[in-house]
C-alpha positions as CSV (number, residue, x, y, z in Angstrom):
1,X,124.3,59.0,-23.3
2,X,125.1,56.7,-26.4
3,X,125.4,58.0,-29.7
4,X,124.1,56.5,-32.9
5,X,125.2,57.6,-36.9
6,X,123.4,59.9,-38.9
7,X,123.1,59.1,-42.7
8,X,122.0,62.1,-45.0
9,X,122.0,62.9,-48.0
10,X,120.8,66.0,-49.9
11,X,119.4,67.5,-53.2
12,X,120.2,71.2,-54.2
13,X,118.1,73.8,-55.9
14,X,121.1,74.6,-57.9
15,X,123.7,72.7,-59.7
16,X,127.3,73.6,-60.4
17,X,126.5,74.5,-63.9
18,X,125.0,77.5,-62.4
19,X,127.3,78.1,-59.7
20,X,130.8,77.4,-58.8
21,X,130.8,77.4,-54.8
22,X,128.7,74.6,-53.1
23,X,127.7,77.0,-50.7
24,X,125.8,78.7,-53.3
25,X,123.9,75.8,-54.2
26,X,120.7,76.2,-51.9
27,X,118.7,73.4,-50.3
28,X,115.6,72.0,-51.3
29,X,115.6,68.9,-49.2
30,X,118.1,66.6,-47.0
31,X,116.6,63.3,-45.9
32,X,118.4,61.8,-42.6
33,X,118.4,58.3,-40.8
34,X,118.8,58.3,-37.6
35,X,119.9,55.1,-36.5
36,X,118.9,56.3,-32.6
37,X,115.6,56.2,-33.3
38,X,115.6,53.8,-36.2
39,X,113.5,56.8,-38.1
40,X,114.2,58.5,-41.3
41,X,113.1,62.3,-41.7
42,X,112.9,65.2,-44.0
43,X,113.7,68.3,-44.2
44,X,113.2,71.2,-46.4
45,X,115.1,75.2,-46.5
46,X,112.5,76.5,-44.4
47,X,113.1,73.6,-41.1
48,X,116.9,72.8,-41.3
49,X,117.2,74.1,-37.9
50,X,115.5,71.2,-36.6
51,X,118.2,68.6,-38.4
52,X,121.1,70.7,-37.1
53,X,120.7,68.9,-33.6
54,X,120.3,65.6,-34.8
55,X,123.4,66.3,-36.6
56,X,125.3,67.7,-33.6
57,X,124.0,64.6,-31.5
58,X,125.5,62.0,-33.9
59,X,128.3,59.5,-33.4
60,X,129.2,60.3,-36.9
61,X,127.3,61.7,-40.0
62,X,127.2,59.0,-42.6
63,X,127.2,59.4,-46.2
64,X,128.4,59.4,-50.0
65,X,130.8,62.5,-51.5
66,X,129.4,64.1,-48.2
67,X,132.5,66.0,-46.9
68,X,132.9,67.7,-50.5
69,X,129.5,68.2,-51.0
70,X,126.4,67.5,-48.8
71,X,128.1,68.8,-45.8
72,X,129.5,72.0,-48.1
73,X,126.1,72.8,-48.7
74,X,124.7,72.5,-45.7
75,X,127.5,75.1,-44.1
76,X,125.9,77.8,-45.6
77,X,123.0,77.4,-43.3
78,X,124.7,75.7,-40.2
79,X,125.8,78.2,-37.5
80,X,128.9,75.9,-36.8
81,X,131.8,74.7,-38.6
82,X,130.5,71.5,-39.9
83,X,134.6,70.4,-40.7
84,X,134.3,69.8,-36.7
85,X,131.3,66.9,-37.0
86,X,132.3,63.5,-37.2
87,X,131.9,62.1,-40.6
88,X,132.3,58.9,-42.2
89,X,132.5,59.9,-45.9
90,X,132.3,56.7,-47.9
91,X,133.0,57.7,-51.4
92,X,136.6,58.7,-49.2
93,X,137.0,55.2,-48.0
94,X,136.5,53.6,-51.3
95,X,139.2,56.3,-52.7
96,X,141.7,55.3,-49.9
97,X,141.0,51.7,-50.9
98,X,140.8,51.9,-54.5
99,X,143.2,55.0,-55.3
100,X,140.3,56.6,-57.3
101,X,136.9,57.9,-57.2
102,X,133.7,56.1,-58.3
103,X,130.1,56.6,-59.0
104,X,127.4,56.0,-56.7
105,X,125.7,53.9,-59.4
106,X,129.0,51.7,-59.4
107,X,129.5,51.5,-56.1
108,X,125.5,50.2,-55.7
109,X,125.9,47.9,-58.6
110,X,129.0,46.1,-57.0
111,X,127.9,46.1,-53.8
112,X,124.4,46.2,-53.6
113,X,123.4,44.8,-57.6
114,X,121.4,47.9,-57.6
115,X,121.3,51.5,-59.0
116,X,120.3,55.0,-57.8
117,X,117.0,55.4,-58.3
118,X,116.2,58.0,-61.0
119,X,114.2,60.6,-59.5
120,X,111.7,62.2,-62.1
């Protein structure tokens, strides 16, 4: 069976200001591509069970300040060790190759001319 990336990304309930521990954080939603299907999906606290396969079926999990973050988040709901997915952490790769960390909004603007979208 061939496997396919996963891109995700997620927003929290809680923000560091209020808690120290990502774990703490809390979901309120994660949106996924998957590149096997060519779909994206949504998912909220209540149905993260139903991502946790699309996760485990993935070539690699794809995304931005995800092994720090997203993926820190989402252990406190995952019943495995998500240190043992593949990722492909892109805010890494752009530390490798630049020595430092940047913003998403800098990496869009330089790559992409764009900017994160401001969510109201």
């Amino acid at each position: 069976m061939q496997k396919f990336p996963l891109v995700l990304d997620l927003e929290t309930k809680h923000t560091f200001r209020e808690y120290d521990d990502a774990q703490k954080l809390g979901i309120s939603v994660v949106a996924v591509y998957d590149y096997a299907d060519r779909q994206g999906y949504v998912y909220r606290e209540n149905d993260l069970r139903r991502l946790f396969p699309k996760m485990e079926k993935a070539s690699y999990i794809i995304g931005y300040n995800s092994r720090s973050f997203d993926l820190q988040v989402l252990q406190a709901y995952y019943p495995g060790d998500v240190e043992k997915l593949p990722q492909f952490d892109i805010l890494d790769d752009i530390k490798r190759v630049l020595g430092k960390r940047i913003g998403l909004n800098d990496a869009a603007s330089a790559t992409l001319n764009e900017k994160k979208p401001v969510m109201g």
